[in-house]
C-alpha positions in Angstrom: 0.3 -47.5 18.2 3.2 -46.7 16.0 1.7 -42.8 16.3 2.8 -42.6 19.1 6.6 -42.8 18.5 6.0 -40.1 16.2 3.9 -38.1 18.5 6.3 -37.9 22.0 9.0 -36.4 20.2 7.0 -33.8 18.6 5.2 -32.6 21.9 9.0 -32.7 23.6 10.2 -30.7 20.9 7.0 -28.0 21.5 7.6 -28.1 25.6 11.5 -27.5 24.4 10.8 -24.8 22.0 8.4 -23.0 24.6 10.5 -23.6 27.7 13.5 -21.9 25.3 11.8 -19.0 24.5 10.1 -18.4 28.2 13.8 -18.5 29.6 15.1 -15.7 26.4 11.7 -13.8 27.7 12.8 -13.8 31.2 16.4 -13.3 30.4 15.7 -10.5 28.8 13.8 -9.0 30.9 10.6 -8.9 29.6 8.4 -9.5 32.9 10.6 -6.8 34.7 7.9 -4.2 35.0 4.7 -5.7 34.4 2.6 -2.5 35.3 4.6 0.3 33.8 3.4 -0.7 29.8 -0.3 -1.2 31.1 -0.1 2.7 32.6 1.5 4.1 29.5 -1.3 3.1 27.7 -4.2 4.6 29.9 -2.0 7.7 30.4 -0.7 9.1 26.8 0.8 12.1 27.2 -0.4 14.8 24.5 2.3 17.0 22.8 1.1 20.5 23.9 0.8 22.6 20.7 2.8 25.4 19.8 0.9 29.0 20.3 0.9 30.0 16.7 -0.9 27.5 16.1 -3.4 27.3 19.2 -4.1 31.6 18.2 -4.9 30.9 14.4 -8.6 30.7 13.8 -10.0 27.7 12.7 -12.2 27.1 9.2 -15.1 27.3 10.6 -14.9 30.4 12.4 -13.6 32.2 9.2 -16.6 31.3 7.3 -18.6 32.5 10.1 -17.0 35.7 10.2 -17.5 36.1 6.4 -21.5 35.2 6.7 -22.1 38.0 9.5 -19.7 40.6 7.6 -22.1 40.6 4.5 
């Protein structure tokens, strides 16, 4: 039985703790766009590549072209 006057005021100090950081969280404003992080995931945008690169030819090609030279 004595457990349980240790117990109670560790579980109010775990429902403090948690109420204390939901009310930073929504202080914050952490749940002020809920939708906008779930869309920049599904949505990356690529950085276009610059055309010197996107003309060079690639390895492969290269040792193509050296094959059917010969």
């Amino acid at each position: 039985m004595s457990i349980i006057y240790v117990l109670i005021p560790i579980a109010i100090l775990f429902v403090m703790i948690g109420l204390a950081i939901f009310f930073w969280a929504v202080r914050s404003k952490q749940f002020e766009d809920l939708d906008k992080e779930g869309f920049s995931i599904l949505f990356d945008e690529q950085q276009a590549q610059p055309k010197s690169e996107q003309n060079e030819p690639s390895d492969t090609s290269a040792a193509h072209r050296d094959k059917t030279d010969q």
